[in-house]
C-alpha positions as YAML, in Angstrom:
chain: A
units: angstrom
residues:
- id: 1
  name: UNK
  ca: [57.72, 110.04, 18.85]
- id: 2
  name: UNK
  ca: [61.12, 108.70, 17.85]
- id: 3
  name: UNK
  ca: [63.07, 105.85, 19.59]
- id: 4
  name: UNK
  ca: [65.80, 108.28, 19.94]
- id: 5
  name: UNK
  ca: [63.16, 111.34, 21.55]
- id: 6
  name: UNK
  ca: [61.80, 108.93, 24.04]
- id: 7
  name: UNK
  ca: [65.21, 107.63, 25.03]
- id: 8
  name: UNK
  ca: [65.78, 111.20, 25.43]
- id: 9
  name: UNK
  ca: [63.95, 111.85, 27.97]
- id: 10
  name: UNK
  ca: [65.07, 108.73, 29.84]
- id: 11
  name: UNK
  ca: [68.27, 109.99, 30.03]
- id: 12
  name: UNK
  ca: [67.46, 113.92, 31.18]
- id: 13
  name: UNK
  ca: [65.56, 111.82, 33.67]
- id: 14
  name: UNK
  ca: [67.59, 109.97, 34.63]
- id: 15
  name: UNK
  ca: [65.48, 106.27, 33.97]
- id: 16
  name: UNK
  ca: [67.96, 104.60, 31.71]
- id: 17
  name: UNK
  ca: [70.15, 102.67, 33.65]
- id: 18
  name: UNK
  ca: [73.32, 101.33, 33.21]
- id: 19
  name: UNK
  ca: [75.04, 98.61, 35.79]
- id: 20
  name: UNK
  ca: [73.86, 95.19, 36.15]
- id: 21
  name: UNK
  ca: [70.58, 94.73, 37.12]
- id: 22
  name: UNK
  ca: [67.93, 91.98, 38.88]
- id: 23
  name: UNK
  ca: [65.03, 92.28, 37.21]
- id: 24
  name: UNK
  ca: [61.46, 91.90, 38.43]
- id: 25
  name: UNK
  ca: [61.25, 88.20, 36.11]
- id: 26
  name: UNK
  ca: [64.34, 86.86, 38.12]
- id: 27
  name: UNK
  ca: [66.60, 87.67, 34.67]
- id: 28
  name: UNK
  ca: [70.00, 90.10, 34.82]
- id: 29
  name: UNK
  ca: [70.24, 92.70, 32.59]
- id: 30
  name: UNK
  ca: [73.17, 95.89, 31.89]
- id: 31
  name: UNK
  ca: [70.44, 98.21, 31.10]
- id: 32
  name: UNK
  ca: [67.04, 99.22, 33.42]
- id: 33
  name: UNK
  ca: [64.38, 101.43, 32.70]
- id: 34
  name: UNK
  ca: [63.49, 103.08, 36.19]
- id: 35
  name: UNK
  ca: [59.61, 104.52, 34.36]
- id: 36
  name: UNK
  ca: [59.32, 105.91, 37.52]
- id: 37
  name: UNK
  ca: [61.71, 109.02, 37.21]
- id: 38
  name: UNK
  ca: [59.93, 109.58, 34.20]
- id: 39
  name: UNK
  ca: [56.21, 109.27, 35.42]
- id: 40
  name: UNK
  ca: [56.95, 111.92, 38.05]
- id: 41
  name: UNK
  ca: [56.68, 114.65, 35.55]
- id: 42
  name: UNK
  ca: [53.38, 115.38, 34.07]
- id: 43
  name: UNK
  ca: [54.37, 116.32, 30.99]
- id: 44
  name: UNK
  ca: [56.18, 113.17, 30.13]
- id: 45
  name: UNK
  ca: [53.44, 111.01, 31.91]
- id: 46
  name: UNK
  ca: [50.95, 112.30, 29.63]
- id: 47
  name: UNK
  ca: [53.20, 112.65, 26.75]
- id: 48
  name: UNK
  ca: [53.99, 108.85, 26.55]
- id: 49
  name: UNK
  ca: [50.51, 107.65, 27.40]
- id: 50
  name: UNK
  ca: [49.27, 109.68, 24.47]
- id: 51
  name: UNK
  ca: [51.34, 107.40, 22.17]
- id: 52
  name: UNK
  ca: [49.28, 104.47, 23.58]
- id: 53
  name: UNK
  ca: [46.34, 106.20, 23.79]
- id: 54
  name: UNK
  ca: [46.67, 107.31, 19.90]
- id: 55
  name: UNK
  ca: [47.44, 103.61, 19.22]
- id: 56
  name: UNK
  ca: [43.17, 102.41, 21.28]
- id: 57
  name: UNK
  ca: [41.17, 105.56, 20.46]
- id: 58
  name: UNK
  ca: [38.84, 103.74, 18.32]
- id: 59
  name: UNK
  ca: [38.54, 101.09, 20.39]
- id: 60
  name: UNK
  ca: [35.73, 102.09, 22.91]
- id: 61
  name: UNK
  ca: [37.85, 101.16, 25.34]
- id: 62
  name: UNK
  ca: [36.00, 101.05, 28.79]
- id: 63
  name: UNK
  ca: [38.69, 99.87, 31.75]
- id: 64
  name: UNK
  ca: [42.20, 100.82, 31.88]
- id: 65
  name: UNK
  ca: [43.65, 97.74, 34.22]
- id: 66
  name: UNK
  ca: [47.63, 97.86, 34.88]
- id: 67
  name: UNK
  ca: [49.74, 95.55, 37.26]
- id: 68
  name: UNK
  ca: [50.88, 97.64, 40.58]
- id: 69
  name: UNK
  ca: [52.86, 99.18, 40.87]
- id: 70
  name: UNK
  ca: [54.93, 100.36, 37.96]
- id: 71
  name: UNK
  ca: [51.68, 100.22, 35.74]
- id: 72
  name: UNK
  ca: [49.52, 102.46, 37.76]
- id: 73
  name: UNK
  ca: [50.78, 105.98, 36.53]
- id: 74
  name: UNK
  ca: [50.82, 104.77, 32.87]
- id: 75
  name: UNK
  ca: [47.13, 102.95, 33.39]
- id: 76
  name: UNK
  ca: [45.69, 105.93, 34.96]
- id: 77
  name: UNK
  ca: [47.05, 108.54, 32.41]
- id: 78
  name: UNK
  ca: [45.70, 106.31, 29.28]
- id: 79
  name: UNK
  ca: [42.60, 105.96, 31.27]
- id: 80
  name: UNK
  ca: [42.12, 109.64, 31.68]
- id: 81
  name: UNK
  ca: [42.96, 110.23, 27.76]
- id: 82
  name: UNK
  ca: [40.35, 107.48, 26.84]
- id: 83
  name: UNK
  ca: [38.01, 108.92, 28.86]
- id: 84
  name: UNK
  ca: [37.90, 104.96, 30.45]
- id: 85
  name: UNK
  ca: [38.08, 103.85, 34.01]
- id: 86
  name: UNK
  ca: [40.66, 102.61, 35.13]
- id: 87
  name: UNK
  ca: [42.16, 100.01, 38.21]
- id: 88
  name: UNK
  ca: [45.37, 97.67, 39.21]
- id: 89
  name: UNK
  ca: [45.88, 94.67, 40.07]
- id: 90
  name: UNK
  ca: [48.57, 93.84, 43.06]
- id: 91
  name: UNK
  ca: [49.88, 91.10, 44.06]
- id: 92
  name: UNK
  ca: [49.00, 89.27, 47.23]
- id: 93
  name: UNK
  ca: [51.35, 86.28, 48.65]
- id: 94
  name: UNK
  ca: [52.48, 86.12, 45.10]
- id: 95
  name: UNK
  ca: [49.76, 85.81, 43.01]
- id: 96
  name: UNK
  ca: [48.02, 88.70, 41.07]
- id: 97
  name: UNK
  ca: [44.34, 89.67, 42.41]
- id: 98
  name: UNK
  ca: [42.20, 92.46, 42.15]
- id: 99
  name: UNK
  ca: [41.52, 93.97, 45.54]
- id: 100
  name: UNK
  ca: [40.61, 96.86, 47.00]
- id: 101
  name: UNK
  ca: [36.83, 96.30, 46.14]
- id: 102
  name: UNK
  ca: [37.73, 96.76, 42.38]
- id: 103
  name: UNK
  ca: [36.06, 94.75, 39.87]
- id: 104
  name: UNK
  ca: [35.79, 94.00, 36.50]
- id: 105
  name: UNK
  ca: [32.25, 93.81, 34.52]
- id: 106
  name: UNK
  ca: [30.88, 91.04, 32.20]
- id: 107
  name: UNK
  ca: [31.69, 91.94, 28.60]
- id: 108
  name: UNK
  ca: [33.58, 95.32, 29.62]
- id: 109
  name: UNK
  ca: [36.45, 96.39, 26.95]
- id: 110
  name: UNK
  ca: [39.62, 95.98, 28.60]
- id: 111
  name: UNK
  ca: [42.78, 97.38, 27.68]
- id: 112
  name: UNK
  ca: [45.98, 96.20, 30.02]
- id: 113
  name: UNK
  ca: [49.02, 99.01, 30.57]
- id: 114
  name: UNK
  ca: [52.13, 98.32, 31.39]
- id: 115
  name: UNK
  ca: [55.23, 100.57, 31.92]
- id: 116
  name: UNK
  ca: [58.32, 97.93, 30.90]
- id: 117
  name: UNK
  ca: [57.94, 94.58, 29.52]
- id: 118
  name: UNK
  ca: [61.05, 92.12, 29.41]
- id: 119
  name: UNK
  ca: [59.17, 88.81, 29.35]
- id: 120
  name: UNK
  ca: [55.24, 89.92, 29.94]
- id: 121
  name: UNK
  ca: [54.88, 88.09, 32.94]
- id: 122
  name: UNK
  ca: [52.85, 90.74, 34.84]
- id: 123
  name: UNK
  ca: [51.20, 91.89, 31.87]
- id: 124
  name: UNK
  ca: [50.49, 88.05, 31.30]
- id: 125
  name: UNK
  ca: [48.66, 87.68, 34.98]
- id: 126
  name: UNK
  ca: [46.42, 90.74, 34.44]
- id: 127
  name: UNK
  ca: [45.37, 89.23, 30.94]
- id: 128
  name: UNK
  ca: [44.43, 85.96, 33.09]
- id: 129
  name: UNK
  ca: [42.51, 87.99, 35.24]
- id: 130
  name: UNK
  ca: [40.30, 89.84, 32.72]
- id: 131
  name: UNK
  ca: [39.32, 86.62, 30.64]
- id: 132
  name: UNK
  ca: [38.15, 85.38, 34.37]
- id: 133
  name: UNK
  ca: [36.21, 88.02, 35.29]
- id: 134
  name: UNK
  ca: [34.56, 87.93, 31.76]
- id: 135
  name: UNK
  ca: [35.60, 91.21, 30.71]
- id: 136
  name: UNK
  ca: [36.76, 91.82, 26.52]
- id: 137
  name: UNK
  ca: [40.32, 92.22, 26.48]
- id: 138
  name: UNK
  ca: [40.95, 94.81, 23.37]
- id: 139
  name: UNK
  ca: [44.91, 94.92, 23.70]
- id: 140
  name: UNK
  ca: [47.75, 95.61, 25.78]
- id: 141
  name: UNK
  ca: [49.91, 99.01, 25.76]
- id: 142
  name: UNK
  ca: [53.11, 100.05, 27.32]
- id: 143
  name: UNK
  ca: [55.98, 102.37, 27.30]
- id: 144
  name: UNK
  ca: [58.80, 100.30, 27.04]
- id: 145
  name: UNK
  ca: [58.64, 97.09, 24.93]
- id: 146
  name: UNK
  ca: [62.11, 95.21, 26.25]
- id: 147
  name: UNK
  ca: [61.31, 92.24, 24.36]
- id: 148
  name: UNK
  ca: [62.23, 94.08, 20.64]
- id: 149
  name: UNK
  ca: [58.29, 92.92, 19.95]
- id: 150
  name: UNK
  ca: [58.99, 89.09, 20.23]
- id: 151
  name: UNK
  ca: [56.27, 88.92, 23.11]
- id: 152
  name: UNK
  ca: [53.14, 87.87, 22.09]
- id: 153
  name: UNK
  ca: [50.20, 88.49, 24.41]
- id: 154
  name: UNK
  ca: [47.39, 87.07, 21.60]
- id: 155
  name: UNK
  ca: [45.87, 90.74, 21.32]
- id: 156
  name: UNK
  ca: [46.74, 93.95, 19.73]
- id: 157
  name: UNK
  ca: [49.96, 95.17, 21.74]
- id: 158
  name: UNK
  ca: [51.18, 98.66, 21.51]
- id: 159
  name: UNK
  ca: [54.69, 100.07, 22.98]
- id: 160
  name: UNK
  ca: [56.15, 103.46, 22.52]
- id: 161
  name: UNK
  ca: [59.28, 102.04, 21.97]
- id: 162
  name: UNK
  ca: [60.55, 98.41, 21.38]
- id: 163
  name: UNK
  ca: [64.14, 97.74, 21.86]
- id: 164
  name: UNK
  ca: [65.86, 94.84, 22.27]
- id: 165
  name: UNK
  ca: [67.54, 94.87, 25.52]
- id: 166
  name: UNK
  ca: [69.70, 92.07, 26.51]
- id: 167
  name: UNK
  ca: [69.23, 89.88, 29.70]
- id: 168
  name: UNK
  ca: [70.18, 86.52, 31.05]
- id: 169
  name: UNK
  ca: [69.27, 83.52, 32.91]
- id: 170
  name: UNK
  ca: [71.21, 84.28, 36.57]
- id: 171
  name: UNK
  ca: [73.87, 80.66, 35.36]
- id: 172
  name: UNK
  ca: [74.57, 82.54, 31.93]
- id: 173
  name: UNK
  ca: [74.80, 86.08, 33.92]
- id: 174
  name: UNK
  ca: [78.05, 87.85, 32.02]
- id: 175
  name: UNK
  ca: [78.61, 90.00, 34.33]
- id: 176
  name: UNK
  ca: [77.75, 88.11, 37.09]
- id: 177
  name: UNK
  ca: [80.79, 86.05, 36.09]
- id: 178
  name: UNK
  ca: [83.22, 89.18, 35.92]
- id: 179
  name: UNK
  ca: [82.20, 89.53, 39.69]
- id: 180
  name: UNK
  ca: [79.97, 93.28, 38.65]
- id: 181
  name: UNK
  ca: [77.69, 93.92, 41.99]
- id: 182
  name: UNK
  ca: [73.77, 92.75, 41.36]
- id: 183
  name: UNK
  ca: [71.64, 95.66, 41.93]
- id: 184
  name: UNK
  ca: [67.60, 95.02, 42.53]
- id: 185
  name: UNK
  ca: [65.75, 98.33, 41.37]
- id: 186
  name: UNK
  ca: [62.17, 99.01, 41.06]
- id: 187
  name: UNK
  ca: [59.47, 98.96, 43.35]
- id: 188
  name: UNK
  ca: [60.93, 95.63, 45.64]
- id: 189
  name: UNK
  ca: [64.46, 97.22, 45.55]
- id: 190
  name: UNK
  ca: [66.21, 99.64, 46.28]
- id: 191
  name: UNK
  ca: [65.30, 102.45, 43.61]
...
């Protein structure tokens, strides 16, 4: 799929964004990608996991494991096409864990999804998690590379598309300076 057919469907969605934005690493941006309004149609769930799945077929790819919550659609969907099994990770008091009596095996191939990346910070934690449970991290996939590809995760790291979005330390905020209301969206706001 093109950039411009999976931006697309953002918009006839209604997932692309425009304002000024908190985002989930503390950073402001103009421009958020609510994966969520996406994810709720089949179709495009599957549609955009294929791209990632395409990307790890070969990889006997065993576990699927994606950071809760916007992750869990986009895990469960490359999981499915992999033919893997597949978990998430949540946070509890702060701090990534696996919970909900779901593990990770020694030696297991591991593949992390994601559904936005801006810094990899979530993606990052999950990694961390894997190496200390002993399972084989093969790569990381996601929809929505923010980042324009500068992130580097030390694995193979697919995205169906990379763009680079701006964003901004809250001091250097542009548009926190011309006085434009700070919306939190996601899943700890208000979308």
């Amino acid at each position: 799929m093109s950039t411009e057919q999976v931006l697309n469907i953002f918009k006839e969605t209604g997932a692309l964004l425009e304002g000024h934005f908190l985002l989930t690493s503390g950073l402001h941006s103009p421009k958020y990608f609510q994966c969520a309004k996406v994810l709720q149609y089949p179709e495009y769930a599957e549609l955009l996991c294929r791209q990632i799945s395409r990307h790890f077929y070969t990889s006997e790819v065993e576990l699927v494991i994606s950071p809760a919550v916007g992750g869990i659609i986009v895990g469960y969907e490359v999981a499915r096409q992999l033919e893997a099994r597949n978990i998430f990770a949540e946070r509890e008091s702060g701090v990534m864990k696996l919970r909900r009596g779901f593990e990770i095996k020694q030696g297991e191939r591991v593949l992390v999804c994601e559904d936005v990346v801006t810094t990899g910070g979530s993606v990052f934690e999950v990694i961390e998690l894997v190496k200390n449970a002993g399972g084989k991290l093969i790569g990381v996939g996601c929809i929505v590379d923010r980042s324009g590809g500068k992130i580097d995760f030390g694995t193979r790291f697919s995205a169906v598309i990379r763009l680079e979005v701006p964003y901004f330390k809250p001091e250097e905020c542009p548009l926190c300076k011309e006085g434009v209301e700070l919306v939190k969206p996601g899943s700890r706001g208000i979308y």
